[in-house]
C-alpha positions in Angstrom: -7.9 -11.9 -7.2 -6.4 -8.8 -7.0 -2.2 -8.6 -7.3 -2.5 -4.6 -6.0 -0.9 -4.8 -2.3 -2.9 -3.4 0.3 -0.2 -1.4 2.8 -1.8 -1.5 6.1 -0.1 -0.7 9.6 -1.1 -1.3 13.4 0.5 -1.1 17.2 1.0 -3.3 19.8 0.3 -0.7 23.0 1.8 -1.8 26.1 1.9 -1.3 29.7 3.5 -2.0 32.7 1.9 -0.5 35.5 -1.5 -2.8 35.7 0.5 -5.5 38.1 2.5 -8.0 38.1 2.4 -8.7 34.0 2.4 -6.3 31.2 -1.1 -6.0 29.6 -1.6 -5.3 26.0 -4.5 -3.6 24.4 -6.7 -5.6 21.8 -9.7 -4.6 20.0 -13.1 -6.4 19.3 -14.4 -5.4 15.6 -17.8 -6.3 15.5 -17.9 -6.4 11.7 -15.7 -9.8 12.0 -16.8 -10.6 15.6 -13.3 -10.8 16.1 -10.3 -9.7 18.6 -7.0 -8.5 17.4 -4.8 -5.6 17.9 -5.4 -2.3 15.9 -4.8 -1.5 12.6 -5.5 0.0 9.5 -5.3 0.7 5.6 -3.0 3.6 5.0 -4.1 6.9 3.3 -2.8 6.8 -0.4 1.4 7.6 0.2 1.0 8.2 3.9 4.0 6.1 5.7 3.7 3.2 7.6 4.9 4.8 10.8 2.0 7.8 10.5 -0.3 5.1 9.3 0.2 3.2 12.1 -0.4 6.0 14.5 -3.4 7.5 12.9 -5.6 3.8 12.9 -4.7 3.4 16.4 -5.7 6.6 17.5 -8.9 6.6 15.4 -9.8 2.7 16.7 -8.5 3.1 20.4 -8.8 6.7 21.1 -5.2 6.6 22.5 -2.3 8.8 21.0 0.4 7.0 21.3 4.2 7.4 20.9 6.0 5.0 18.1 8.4 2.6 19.5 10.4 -0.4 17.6 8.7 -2.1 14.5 8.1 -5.8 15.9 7.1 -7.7 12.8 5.5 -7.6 9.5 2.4 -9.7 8.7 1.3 -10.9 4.9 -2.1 -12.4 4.3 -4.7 -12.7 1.8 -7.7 -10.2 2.7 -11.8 -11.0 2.2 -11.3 -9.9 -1.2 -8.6 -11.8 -2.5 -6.1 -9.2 -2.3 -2.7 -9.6 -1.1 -2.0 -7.3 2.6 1.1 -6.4 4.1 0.6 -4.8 8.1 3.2 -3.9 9.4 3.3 -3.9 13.6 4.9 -1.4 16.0 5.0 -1.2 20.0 3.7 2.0 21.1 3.2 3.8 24.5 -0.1 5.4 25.2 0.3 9.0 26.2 -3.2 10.7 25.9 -6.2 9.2 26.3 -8.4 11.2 24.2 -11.8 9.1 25.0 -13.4 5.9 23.1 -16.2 5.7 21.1 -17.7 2.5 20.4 -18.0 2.3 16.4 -19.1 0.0 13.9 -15.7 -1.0 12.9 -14.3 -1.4 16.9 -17.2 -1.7 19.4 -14.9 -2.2 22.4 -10.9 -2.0 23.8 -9.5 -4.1 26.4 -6.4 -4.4 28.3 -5.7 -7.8 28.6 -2.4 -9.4 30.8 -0.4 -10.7 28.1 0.0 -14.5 29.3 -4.1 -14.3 28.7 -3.9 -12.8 25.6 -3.3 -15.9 23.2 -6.5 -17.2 24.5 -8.7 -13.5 23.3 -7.1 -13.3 20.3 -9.0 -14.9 17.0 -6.0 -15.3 14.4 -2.9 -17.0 14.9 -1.0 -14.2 13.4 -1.7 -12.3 15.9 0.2 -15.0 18.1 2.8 -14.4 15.7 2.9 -10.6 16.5 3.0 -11.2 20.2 6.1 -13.5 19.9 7.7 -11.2 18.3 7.0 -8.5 20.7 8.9 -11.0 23.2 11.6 -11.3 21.2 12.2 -7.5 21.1 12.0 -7.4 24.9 14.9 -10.1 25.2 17.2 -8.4 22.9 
């Protein structure tokens, strides 16, 4: 095992105008066969704000605006390495057209109550909480 941390970074996008509920976008990453939010390994020193930008842009097709960091995550990765990601809300405001790719195959807005159920890791749980949080304070 590896003790070099990987510094990773993802967003949370949100909106409110799909009904009722806010949605949230997830991913599915057909590498895993998985559903999660997007994210991604940042570019030697880039920061964690520009990183965070930059994956979901490249794995969404949706610039996006930064808004409040909502939580950091830390896990062990497939290779033994230890990973830090840190989460941020963002707010679409372009959508610059998705590609399906090997790494993310499809995006979905899902209502957030239905979210828990999409979602494969309970970390991702986790993320969402805290994004609740930051909407009470």
């Amino acid at each position: 095992m590896s003790d070099l941390l990987v510094r990773a970074a993802g967003g949370v996008l949100v909106r409110t105008d799909e009904g009722p509920q806010p949605v949230v976008l997830m991913v599915h990453r057909p590498s895993y066969d998985d559903w999660t939010f997007p994210k991604g390994k940042a570019d030697g020193d880039e920061l964690d704000e520009d990183t965070a930008l930059r994956e979901v842009e490249e794995e969404t097709g949706f610039a996006c605006t930064l808004g409040p960091e909502i939580t950091t995550t830390h896990y062990v990765d497939r290779r033994g390495r230890p990973k830090r990601v840190r989460w941020y809300s963002m707010t679409v405001i372009e959508d610059r057209g998705f590609t399906a790719t090997d790494e993310v195959d499809e995006r979905r807005w899902v209502p957030i109550s239905e979210a828990p159920a999409l979602l494969t890791y309970a970390r991702d749980q986790d993320i969402l909480d805290h994004l609740g949080k930051l909407g009470e304070s």
